[in-house]
C-alpha positions in Angstrom: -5.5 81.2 94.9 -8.1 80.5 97.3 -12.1 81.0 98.1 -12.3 82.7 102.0 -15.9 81.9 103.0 -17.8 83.8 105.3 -21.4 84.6 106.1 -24.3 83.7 103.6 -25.8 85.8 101.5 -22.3 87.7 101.2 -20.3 88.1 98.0 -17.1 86.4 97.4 -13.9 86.9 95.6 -10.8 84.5 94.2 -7.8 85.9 96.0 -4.3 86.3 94.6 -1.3 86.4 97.0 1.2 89.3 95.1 3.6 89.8 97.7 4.2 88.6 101.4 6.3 90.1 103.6 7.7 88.1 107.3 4.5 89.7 109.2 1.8 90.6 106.1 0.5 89.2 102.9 -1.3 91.4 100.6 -3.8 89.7 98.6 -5.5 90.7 95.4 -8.7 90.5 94.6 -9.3 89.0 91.0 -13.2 90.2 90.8 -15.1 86.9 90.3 -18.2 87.5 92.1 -19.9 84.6 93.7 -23.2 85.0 96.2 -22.2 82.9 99.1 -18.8 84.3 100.6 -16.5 87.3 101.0 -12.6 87.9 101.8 -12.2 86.9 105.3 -11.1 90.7 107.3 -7.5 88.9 107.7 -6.7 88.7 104.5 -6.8 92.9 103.2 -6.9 93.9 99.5 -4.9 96.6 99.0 -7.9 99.0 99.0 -8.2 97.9 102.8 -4.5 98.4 103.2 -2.7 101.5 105.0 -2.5 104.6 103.1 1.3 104.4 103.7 3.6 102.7 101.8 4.6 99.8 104.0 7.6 98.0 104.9 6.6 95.2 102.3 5.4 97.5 99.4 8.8 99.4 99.6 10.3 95.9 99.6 8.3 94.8 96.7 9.5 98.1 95.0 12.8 97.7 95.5 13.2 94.2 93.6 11.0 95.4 90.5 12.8 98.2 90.4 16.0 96.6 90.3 15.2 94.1 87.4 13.2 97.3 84.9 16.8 99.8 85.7 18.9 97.1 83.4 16.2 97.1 80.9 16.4 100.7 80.1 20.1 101.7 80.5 20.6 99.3 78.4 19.3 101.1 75.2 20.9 103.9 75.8 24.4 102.5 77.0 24.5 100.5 73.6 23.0 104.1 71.6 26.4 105.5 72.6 28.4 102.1 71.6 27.2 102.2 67.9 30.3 103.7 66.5 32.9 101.7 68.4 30.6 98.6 67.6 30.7 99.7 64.0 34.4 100.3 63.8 35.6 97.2 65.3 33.2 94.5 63.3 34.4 96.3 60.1 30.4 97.4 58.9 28.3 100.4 57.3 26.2 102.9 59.8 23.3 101.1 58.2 24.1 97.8 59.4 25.1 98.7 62.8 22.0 100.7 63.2 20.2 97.0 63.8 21.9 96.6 66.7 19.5 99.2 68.3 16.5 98.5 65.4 16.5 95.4 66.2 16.4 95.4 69.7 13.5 98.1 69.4 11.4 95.7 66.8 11.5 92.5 69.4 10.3 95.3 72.5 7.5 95.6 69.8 6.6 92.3 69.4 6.4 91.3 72.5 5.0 94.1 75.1 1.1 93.4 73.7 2.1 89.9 75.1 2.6 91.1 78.7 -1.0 91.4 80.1 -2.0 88.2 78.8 1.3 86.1 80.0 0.9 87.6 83.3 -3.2 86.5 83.3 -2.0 83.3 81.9 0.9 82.8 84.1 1.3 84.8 86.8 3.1 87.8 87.6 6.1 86.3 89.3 6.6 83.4 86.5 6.8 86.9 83.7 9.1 88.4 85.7 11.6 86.3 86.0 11.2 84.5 82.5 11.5 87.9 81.2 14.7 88.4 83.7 16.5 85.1 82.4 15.7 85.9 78.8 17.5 89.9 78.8 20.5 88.6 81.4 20.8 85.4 78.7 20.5 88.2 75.8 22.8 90.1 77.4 26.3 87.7 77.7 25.4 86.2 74.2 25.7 90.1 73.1 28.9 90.3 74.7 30.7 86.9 73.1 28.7 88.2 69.9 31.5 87.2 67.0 30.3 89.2 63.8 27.5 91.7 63.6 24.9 89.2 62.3 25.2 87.2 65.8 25.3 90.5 67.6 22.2 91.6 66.1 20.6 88.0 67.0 21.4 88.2 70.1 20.1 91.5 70.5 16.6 90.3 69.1 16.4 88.3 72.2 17.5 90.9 74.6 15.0 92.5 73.8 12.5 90.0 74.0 13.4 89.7 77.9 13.1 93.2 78.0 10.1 94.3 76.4 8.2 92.8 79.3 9.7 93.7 82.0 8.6 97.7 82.1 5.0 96.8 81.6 5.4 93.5 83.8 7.5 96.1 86.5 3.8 98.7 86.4 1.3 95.8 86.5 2.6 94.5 89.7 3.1 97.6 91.3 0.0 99.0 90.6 -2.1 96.1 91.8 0.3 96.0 94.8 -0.7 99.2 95.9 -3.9 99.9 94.8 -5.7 103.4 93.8 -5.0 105.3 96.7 -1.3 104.5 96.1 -1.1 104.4 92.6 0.9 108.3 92.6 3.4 107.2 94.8 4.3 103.3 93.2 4.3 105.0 89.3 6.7 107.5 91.1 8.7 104.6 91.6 8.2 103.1 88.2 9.3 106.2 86.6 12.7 106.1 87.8 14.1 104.0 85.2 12.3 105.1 82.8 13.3 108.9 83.2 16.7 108.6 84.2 17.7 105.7 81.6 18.3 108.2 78.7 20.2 110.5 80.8 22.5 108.2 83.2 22.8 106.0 80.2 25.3 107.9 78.3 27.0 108.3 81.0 27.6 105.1 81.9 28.1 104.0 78.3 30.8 106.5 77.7 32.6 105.0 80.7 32.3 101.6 79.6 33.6 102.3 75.9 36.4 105.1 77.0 37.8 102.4 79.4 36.7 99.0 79.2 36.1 96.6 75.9 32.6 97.0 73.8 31.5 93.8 75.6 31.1 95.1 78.9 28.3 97.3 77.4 26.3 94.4 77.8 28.0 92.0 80.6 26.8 94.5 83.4 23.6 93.5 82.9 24.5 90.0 83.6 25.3 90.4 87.5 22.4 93.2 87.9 19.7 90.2 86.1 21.0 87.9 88.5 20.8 89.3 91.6 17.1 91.3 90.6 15.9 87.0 89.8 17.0 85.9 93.3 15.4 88.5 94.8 12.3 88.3 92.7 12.2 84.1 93.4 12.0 85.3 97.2 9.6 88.3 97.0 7.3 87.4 94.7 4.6 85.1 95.2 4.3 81.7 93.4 0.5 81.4 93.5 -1.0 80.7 89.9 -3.5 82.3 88.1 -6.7 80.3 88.5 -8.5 81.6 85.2 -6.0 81.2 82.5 -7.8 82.8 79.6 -6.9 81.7 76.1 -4.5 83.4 73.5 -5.8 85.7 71.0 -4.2 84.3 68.2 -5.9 86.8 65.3 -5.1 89.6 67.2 -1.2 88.6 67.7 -1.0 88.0 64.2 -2.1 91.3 63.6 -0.7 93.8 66.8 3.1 92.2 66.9 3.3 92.1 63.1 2.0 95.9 63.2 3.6 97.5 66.0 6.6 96.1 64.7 6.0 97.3 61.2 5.1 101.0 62.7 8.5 101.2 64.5 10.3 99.8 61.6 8.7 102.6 59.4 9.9 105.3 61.6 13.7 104.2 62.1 13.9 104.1 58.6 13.0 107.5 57.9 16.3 108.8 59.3 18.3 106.7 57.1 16.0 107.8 54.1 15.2 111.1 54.8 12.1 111.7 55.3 8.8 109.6 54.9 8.3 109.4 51.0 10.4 106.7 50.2 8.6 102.8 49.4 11.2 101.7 51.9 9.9 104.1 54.6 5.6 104.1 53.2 5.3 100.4 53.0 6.0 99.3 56.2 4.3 102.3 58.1 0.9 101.7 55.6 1.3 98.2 56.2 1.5 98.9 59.6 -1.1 101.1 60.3 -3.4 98.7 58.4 -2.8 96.0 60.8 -3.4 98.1 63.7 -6.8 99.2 62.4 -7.6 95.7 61.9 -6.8 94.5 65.0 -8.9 97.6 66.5 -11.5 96.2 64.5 -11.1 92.6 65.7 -10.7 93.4 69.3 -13.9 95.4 69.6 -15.5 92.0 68.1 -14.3 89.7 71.0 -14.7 89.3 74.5 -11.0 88.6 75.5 -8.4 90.5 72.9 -4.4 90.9 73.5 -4.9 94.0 74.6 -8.8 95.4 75.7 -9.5 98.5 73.2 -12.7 99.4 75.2 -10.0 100.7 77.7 -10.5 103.7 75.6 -13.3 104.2 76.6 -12.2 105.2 80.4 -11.7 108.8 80.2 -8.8 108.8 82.3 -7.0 106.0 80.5 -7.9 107.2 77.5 -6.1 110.3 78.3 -3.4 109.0 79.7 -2.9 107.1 76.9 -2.4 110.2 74.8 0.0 111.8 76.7 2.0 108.5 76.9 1.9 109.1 73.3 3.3 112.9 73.2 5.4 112.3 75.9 7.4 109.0 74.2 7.6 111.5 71.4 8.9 114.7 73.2 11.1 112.5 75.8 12.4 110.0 73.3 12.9 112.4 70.6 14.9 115.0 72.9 17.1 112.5 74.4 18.3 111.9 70.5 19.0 115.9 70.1 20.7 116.8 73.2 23.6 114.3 73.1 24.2 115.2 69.1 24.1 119.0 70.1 27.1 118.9 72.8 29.2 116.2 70.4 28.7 118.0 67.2 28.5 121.6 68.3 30.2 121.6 71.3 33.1 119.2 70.6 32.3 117.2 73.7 33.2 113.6 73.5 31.1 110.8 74.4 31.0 110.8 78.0 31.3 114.7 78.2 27.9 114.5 76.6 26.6 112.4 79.2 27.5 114.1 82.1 26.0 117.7 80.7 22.7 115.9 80.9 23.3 115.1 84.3 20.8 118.2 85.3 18.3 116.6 83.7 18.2 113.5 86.0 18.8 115.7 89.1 15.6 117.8 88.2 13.9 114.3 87.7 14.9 112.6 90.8 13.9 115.8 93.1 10.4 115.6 91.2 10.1 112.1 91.5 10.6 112.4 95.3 7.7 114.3 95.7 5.0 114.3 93.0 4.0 110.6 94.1 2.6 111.9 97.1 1.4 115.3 95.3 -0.7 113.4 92.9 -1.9 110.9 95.5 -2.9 113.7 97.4 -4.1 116.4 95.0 -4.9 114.5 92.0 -3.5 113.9 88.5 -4.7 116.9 86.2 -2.9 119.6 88.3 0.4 118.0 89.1 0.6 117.6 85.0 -0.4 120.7 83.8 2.6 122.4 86.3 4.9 119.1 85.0 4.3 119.9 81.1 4.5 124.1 82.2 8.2 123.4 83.4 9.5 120.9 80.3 7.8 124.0 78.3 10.3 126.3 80.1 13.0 124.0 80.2 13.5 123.3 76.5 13.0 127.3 75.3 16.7 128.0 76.2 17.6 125.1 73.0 15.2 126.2 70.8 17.6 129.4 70.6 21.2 127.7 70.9 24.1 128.8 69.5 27.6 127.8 69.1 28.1 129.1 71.9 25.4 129.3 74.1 26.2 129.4 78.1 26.1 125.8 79.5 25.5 127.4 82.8 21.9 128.5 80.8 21.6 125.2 79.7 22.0 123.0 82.5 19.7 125.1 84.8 17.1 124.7 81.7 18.2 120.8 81.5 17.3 121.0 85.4 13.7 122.4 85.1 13.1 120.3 81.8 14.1 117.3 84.2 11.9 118.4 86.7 8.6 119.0 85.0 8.9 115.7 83.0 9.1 113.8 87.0 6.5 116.4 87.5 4.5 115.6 84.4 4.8 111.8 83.9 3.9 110.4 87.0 0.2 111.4 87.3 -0.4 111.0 83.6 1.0 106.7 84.2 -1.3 106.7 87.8 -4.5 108.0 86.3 -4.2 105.2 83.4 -5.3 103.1 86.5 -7.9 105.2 87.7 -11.3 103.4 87.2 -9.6 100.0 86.6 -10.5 96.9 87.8 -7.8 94.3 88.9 -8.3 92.0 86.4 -8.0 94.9 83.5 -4.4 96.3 84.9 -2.2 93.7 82.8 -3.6 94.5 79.5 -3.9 98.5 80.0 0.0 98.0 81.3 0.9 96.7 78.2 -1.3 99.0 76.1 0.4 102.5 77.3 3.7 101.1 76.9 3.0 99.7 73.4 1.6 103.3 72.7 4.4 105.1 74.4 7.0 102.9 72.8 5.6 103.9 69.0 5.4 107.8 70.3 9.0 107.7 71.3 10.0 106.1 67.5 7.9 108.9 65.7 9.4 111.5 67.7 12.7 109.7 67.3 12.0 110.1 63.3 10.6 113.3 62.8 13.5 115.0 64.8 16.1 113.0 62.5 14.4 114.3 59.8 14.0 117.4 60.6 17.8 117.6 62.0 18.9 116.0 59.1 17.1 118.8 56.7 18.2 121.5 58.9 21.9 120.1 58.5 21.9 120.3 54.9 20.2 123.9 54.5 22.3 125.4 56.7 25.9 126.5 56.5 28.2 123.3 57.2 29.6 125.3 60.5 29.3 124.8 64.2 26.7 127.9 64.1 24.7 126.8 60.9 24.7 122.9 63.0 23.4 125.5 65.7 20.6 126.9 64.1 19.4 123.4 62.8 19.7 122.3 66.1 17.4 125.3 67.3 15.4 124.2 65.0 14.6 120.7 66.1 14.4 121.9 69.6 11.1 124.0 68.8 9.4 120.7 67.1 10.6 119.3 70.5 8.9 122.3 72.8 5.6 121.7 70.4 5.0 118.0 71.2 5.0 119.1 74.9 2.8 121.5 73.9 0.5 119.4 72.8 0.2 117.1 75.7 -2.0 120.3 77.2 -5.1 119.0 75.7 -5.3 115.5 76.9 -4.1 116.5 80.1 -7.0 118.8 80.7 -9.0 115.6 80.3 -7.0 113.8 83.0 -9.0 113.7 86.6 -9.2 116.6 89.1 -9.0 114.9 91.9 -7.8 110.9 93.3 -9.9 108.4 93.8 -12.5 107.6 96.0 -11.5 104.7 98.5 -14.6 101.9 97.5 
């Protein structure tokens, strides 16, 4: 951190170092103005940087994106674990089922954290705290000897890993700066849109051939080498403003995101959302939330910033974060269920009819970064959420035998338009930004996208589990509830139209 004086009578700014390459360091500006000196012309913010992603961007995207892959195969590698896990420590569904709840309640607790332990801290000290925490998670899961450690252990997994996504878009973001931001979220999005569908497929490797414990070892080596790489990327410089903890409104987000996602899991296992066990930690919940809403809009420097909101664009974003945690997080529960139970296809069968999916993500990703960049957000998601529309009409009208030829080229176009769809709706959260107020927004979408995906998760349970029992206990009445499920899935894309409308027409303006 350092002050760059120049001519008098000129504005200055503190200066962050986020990443250095052999021949270029990018600084950051952390918008402190002063009247006496500027950022000296050798020293570019990345505003004043090349349009093109450099050599040392890349770089610096390669290394987050290394550390933020483990994070979110992770979930869905152990998803496909649960019933070996359950048969081999001896214990009920509803036990093992805190193997993934649990790990789901700690990313709760701790993503509002993020912004402010990055501020505090500094980006690079986050990342690899966070790194050390899932890869130490991670081997105490595998020598886990009863269920209760295993579910321990898992708490702190997902401690590590609950900051890590959000950690993984704050640096990138103010790495790259606006006229980038399309093409780094691009590169964000990878993990988190190919996790739920490479996942399975790795997970039904691991538990067809290997012992359960290696569901959890390969993150171990993967941790490892994203730290070392982190520790000689990343910059060390600290923060120089280290603003204080917001004590109230930890007490009351943590408690109550955690309560919220708590709610919704149980509604499977209940079914539905009428029982005390389900109401009373939703209400609970929700009051919390409201509370801290309340609080935050009171104080200068809250866990996370709620007059975000009142950006359009983030405000927007934030909504479709919402539907699309719902729609993505929700589907990825159906479509496995519908090939095993259905079909007859076995674990890693499953996982490899996906595969579409990921292809038509990948070729999106590769080229809505730019498109977005480029064009602006509002387009490039309307066409995204068009194509996930198209893409999931084939299931809402599945059968017991329904072509898979039909269903992977849907599964490829679904793929596609979420790419499509998600990267512009996570840039334009940045849009209109300063530096200083990326951390916090970071953390905000993914706390917001994080309880969309559990109320999608629990509404399609229910509504499966509903559909399961009405029907005729036959692979064409499991069909038709399936079909079912699928159109709730098709209208939470839906859905997304509105906000999206309300997302920017066009990029940003270089300052």
């Amino acid at each position: 951190m350092g002050r760059i004086v120049a001519e008098p009578d000129t504005p200055y700014v503190e200066v962050d170092t986020l990443y250095r390459s052999d021949d270029t360091v990018y600084r950051m500006a952390a918008a402190h103005p002063s009247p006496d000196a500027s950022v000296a012309p050798d020293l570019p913010t990345p505003d004043a940087a090349p349009d093109r992603l450099d050599p040392a961007l890349l770089k610096l995207a390669f290394v987050i994106l290394l550390g933020a892959i483990a994070a979110i195969l992770d979930t869905t590698i152990v998803n496909v674990a649960l019933d070996t896990l359950g048969r081999d420590f001896g214990t009920s569904v509803t036990t093992i089922q805190w193997v993934s709840t649990g790990y789901l309640l700690a990313l709760a607790l701790v993503i509002p954290l993020t912004g402010w332990a990055i501020e505090r801290w500094g980006a690079r000290r986050v990342w690899l705290t966070s790194l050390a925490l899932f890869a130490g998670g991670s081997a105490l899961c595998g020598l886990a000897w009863s269920i209760g450690s295993l579910i321990a252990f898992r708490v702190v997994q997902g401690i590590g890993g609950g900051m890590l996504l959000p950690a993984a878009q704050t640096i990138l973001a103010q790495a790259a700066g606006p006229k980038r931001f399309g093409r780094v979220m691009a590169i964000v999005a990878i993990p988190a849109q190919l996790g739920p569908v490479v996942g399975p497929v790795l997970g039904g490797v691991i538990v067809d051939d290997l012992p359960w414990r290696w569901i959890f070892y390969v993150n171990v080596p993967i941790c490892a080498v994203a730290m070392v790489l982190a520790a000689r990327t990343l910059s060390s410089a600290r923060p120089e403003i280290r603003p204080r903890l917001d004590l109230r409104g930890l007490v009351l987000l943590s408690p109550g995101l955690g309560a919220v996602v708590y709610g919704f899991s149980e509604s499977g296992a209940h079914g539905g959302f009428g029982s005390a066990g389900v109401l009373v930690p939703l209400l609970a919940g929700i009051a919390m939330l409201v509370a801290f809403t309340i609080h935050a809009l009171r104080i200068a420097d809250p866990l996370i910033d709620m007059r975000l909101f009142r950006v359009p664009s983030f405000a927007a974003s934030a909504g479709l974060m919402f539907l699309f945690g719902m729609s993505l997080f929700g589907a990825m529960l159906l479509l496995p269920l519908y090939y095993q139970q259905v079909r007859g296809a076995s674990a890693l069968d499953a996982g490899l009819l996906l595969a579409p999916q990921g292809l038509g993500t990948m070729v999106a990703l590769l080229v809505v970064g730019r498109l977005t960049d480029r064009i602006g957000p509002r387009p490039i998601a309307l066409a995204g959420i068009a194509l996930s529309v198209v893409g999931t009409i084939a299931y809402t009208q599945v059968t017991a035998d329904t072509s898979e030829w039909l269903l992977g080229a849907s599964l490829l176009i679904r793929g596609a338009g979420l790419g499509a769809a998600i990267v512009p709706v996570m840039a334009a959260a940045y849009y209109g930004l300063q530096d200083s107020q990326i951390p916090r927004a970071s953390a905000a979408t993914r706390a917001i996208q994080q309880v969309g995906g559990s109320l999608g998760t629990a509404i399609l349970a229910v509504i499966l589990q509903r559909g399961l029992t009405h029907h005729a206990p036959t692979a064409a009445g499991h069909a038709a509830a399936f079909g079912t499920a699928f159109w709730w899935s098709l209208g939470f894309a839906v859905l997304a139209v509105g906000p999206a409308l309300l997302l920017p027409a066009h990029p940003p303006k270089s300052p």
